[in-house]
Wavefront OBJ file of the C-alpha trace (Angstrom):
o trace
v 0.000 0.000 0.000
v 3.109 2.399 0.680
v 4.535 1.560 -2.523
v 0.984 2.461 -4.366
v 0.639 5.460 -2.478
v 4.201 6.703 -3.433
v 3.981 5.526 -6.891
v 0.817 7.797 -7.180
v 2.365 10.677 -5.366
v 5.592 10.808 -7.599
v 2.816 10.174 -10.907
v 0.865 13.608 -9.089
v 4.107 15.269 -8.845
v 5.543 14.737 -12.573
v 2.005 15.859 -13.801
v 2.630 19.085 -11.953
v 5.604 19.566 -13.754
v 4.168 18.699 -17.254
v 1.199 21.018 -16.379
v 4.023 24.158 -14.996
v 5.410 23.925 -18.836
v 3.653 27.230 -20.233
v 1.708 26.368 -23.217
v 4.319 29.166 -24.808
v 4.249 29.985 -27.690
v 0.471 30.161 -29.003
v 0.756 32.746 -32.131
v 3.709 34.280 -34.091
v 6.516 35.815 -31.763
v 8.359 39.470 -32.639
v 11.705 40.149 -32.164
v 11.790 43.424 -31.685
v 15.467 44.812 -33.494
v 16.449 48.844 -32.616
v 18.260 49.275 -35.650
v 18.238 49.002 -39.801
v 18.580 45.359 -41.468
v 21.822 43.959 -42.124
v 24.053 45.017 -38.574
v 25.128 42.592 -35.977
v 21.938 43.132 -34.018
v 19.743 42.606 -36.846
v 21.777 39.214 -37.783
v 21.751 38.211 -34.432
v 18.178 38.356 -33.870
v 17.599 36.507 -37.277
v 19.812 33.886 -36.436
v 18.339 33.234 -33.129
v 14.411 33.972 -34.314
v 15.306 31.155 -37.316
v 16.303 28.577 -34.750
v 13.182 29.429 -32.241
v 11.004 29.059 -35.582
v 12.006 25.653 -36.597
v 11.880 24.552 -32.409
v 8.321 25.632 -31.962
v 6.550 25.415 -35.088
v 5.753 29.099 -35.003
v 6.568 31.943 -37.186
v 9.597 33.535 -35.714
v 9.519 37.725 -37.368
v 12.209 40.146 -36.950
v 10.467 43.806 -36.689
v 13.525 46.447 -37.529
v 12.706 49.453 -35.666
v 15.420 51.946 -36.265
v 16.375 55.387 -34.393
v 17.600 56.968 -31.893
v 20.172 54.829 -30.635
v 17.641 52.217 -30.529
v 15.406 53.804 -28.448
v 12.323 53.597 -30.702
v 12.121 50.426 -30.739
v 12.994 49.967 -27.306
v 9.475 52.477 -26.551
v 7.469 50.050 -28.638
v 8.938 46.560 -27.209
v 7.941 48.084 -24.095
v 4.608 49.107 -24.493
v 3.956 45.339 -26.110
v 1.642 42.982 -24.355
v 3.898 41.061 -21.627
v 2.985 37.289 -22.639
v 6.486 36.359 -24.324
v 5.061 36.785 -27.698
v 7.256 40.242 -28.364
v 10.796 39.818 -27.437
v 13.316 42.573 -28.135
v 17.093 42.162 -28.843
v 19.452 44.975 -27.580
v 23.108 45.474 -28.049
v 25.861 47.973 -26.161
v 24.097 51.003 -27.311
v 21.021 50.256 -25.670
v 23.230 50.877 -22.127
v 24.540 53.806 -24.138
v 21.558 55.264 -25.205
v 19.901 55.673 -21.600
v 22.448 57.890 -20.342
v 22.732 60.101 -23.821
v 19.149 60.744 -24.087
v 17.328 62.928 -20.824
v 13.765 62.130 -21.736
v 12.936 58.033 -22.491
v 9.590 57.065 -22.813
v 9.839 53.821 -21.117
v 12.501 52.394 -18.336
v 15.610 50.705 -19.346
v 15.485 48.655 -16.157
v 11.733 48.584 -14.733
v 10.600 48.132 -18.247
v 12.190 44.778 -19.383
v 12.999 41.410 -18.108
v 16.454 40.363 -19.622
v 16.277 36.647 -20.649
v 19.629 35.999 -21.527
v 22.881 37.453 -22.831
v 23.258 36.279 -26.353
v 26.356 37.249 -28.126
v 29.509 39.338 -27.809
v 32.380 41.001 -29.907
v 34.784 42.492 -29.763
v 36.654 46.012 -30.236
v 40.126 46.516 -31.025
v 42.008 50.486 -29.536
v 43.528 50.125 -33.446
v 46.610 53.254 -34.350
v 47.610 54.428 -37.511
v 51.247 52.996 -38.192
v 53.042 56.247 -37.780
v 52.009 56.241 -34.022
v 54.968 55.564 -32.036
v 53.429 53.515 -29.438
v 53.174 49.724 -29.357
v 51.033 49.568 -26.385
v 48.345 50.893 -24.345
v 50.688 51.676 -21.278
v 53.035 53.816 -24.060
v 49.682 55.283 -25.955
v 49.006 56.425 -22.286
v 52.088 57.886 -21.500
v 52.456 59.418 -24.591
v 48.787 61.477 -24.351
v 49.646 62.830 -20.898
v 53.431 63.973 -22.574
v 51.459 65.896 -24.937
v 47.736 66.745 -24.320
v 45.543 67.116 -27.338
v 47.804 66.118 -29.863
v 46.543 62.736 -30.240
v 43.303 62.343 -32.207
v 40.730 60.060 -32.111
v 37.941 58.992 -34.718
v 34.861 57.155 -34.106
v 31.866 56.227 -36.274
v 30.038 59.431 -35.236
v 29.002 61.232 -31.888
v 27.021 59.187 -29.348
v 28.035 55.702 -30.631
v 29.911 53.305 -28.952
v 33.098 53.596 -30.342
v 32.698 57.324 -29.422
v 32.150 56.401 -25.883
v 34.203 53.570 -25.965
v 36.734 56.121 -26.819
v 35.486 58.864 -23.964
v 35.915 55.661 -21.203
v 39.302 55.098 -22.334
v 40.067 58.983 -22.293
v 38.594 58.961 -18.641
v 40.187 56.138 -17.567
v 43.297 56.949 -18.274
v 43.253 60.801 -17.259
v 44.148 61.907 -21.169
v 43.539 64.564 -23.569
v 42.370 63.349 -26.891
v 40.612 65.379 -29.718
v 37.531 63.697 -30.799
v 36.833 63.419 -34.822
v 33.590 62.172 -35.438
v 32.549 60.361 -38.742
v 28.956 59.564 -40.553
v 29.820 55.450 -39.751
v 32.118 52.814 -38.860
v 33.628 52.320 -43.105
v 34.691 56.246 -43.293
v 36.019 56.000 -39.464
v 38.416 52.693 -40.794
v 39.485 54.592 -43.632
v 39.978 58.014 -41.546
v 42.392 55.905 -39.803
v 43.942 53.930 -42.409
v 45.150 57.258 -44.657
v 46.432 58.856 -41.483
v 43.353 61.691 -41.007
v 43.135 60.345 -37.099
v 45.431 58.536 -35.226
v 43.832 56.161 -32.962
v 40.710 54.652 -32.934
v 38.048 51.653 -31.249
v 36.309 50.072 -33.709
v 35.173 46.806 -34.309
v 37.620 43.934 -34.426
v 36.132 42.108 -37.084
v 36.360 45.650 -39.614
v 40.207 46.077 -38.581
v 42.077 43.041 -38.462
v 42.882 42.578 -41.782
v 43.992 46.039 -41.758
v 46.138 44.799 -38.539
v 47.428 41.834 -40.793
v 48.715 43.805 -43.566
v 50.104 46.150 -41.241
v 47.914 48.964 -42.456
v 46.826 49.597 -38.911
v 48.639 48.613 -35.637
v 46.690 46.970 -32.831
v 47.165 48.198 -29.235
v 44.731 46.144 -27.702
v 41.209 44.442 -27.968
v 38.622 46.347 -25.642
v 37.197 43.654 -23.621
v 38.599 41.763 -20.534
v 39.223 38.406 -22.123
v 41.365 37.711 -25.126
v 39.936 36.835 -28.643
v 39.528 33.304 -29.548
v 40.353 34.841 -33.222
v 43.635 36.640 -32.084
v 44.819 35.334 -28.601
v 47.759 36.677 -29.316
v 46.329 40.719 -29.273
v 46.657 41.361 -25.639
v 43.673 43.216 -23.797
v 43.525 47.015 -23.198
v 43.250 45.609 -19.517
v 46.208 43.746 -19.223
v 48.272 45.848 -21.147
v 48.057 49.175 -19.888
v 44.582 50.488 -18.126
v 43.792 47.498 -15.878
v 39.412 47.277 -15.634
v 38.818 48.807 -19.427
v 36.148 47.303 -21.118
v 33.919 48.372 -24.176
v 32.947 45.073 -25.984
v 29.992 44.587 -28.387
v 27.143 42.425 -26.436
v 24.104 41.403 -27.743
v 21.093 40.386 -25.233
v 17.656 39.543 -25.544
v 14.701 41.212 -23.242
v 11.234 40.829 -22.701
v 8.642 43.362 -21.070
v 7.888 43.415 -17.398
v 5.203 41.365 -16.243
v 5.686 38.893 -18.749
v 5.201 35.204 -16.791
v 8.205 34.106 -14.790
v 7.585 30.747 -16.506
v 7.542 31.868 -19.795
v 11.133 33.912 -18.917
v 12.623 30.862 -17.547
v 11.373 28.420 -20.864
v 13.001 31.430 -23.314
v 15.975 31.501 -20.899
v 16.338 27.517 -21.116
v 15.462 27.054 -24.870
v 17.997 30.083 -26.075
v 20.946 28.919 -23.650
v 20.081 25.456 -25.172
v 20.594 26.856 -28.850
v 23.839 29.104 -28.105
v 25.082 25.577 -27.116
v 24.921 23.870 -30.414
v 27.468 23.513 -32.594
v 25.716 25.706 -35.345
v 24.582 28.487 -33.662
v 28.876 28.728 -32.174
v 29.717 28.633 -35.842
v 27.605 31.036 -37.582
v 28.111 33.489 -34.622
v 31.807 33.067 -35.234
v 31.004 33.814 -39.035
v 29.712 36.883 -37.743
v 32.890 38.047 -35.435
v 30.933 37.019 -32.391
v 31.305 34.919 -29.341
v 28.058 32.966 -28.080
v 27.709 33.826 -24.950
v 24.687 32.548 -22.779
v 23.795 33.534 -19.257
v 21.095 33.433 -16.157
v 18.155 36.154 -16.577
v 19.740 37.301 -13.144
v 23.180 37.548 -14.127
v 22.430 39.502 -17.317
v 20.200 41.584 -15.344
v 23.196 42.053 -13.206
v 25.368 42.708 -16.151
v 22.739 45.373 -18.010
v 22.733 47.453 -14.651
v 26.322 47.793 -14.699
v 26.386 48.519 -18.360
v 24.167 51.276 -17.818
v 25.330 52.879 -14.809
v 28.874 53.149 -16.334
v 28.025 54.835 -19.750
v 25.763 56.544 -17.903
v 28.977 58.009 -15.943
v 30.693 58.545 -19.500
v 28.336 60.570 -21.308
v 28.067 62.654 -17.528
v 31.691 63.483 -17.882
v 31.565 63.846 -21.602
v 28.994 66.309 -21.698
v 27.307 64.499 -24.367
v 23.555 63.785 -22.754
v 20.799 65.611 -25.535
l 1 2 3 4 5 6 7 8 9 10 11 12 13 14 15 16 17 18 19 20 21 22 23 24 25 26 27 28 29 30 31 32 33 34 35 36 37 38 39 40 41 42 43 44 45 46 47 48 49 50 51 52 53 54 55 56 57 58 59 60 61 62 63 64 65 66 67 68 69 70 71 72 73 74 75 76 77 78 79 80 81 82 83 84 85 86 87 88 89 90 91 92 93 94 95 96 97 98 99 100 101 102 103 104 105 106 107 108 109 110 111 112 113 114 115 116 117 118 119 120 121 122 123 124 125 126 127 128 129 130 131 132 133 134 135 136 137 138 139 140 141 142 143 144 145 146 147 148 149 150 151 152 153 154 155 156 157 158 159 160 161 162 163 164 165 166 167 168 169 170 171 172 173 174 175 176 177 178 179 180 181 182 183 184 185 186 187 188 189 190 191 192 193 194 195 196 197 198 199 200 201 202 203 204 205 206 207 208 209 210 211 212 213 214 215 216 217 218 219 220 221 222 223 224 225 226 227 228 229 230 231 232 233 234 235 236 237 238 239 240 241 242 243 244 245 246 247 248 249 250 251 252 253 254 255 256 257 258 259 260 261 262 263 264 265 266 267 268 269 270 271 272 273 274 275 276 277 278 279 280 281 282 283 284 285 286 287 288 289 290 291 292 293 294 295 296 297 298 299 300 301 302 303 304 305 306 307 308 309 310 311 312 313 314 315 316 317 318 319
């Protein structure tokens, strides 16, 4: 009789389970994307929404909702109905973004759930040839020998290899005139035919510049190493010890949308960043999979946003 009434209790329990599973999801799901077709973000969100597609037997549709630093589309993912069914990705400039604009129509932190860090790249602190320095420690020491000299592109004012650039100025205590250009291609080439001097941009535009020895690399911008060029040492280690301004990619939802329903999308995406696929056409893509607790992005996003939020404070740059 004990054996029949614990048989039954365990067959109770593993119903409960089975009936916890949200019936998620029920209809086509949006990914919400902040920016034009064809970046990083917008990739990454197809990549991922093609995967979800063919694992639920749903339409999976990416909604590109440029502007603003992404804060359009970050006003309408927030204003969606909170049943998992609208999903937004973000990237670096969504931290960004809250500190440069005074007046957001939604929360960056009360307004979302984060599900899951998705991807990262990275940056590379890249010099024009004719730049004496072969390191960050020497790049430093040479700005505070002779303040203002040194000039710095970026892909224009307000993104994030402007304020990449502004955290590494503030950082290190240095004086570095800013030259702003209309995108990432005319910043490269700004830099390449000796217009600027230094530069972050992304790794993936630069290294071939690196490899022909077009442009010098003084160090990639995030705290670990490359898996594509281990042997590029890290701003970090190689001069300004706790600088970091990688490219991350995460994926939100809006508040109040089921905790059940978070932790499924949190299980199911970690699941795909796992496989063997996703790892390679990330990598295609100059990314890292990534992967991560709801908390611990949540965690991460916070920090993200409190220090840019300190950068474009000392900048000056807030609109």
């Amino acid at each position: 009789m004990r054996i029949q009434i614990s048989c039954s209790a365990l067959l109770l329990a593993m119903s409960g389970v089975h009936a916890a599973e949200p019936a998620y999801p029920t209809k086509p799901v949006r990914i919400i994307v902040g920016f034009a077709p064809a970046g990083a973000a917008d990739i990454t969100a197809r990549m991922l929404g093609q995967r979800l597609a063919a694992l639920w037997g749903q339409p999976v549709v990416t909604d590109n909702r440029p502007g603003a630093g992404s804060t359009i589309g970050s006003e309408i993912a927030a204003g969606a109905t909170p049943d998992g069914h609208t999903l937004m990705v973000v990237s670096a400039s969504y931290a960004a973004s809250a500190g440069l604009y005074k007046k957001l129509a939604f929360d960056p932190v009360k307004s979302f759930i984060p599900i899951t860090m998705i991807a990262a790249g990275h940056n590379l602190l890249a010099a024009h040839p004719s730049v004496a320095a072969k390191t960050t420690k020497e790049l430093i020491a040479y700005a505070k020998a002779n303040p203002g000299k040194l000039t710095m592109g970026s892909a224009g004012t307000g993104s994030v290899t402007h304020l990449a650039g502004e955290l590494f100025k503030l950082m290190a205590g240095i004086e570095v005139t800013h030259v702003p250009y209309k995108g990432g291609g005319p910043n490269l080439n700004a830099l390449i035919g000796g217009e600027i001097q230094i530069s972050v941009m992304s790794l993936s535009a630069a290294i071939g510049q690196v490899r022909t020895g077009r442009l010098k690399s003084l160090g990639i911008t995030s705290l670990k190493r490359s898996v594509a060029v281990p042997d590029i040492p890290t701003v970090a280690e190689s001069g300004l010890p706790g600088y970091e301004a990688k490219n991350w990619y995460g994926i939100l939802t809006p508040a109040g949308t089921p905790k059940s329903i978070v932790a499924k999308l949190n299980r199911q995406i970690n699941d795909i960043l796992r496989t063997p696929d996703m790892i390679a056409a990330l990598v295609k893509q100059g990314l890292e999979a990534e992967g991560s607790t709801s908390e611990a992005f949540s965690v991460y996003l916070k920090s993200e946003l409190a220090k840019w939020a300190k950068v474009v404070k000392a900048s000056g740059l807030q609109e």
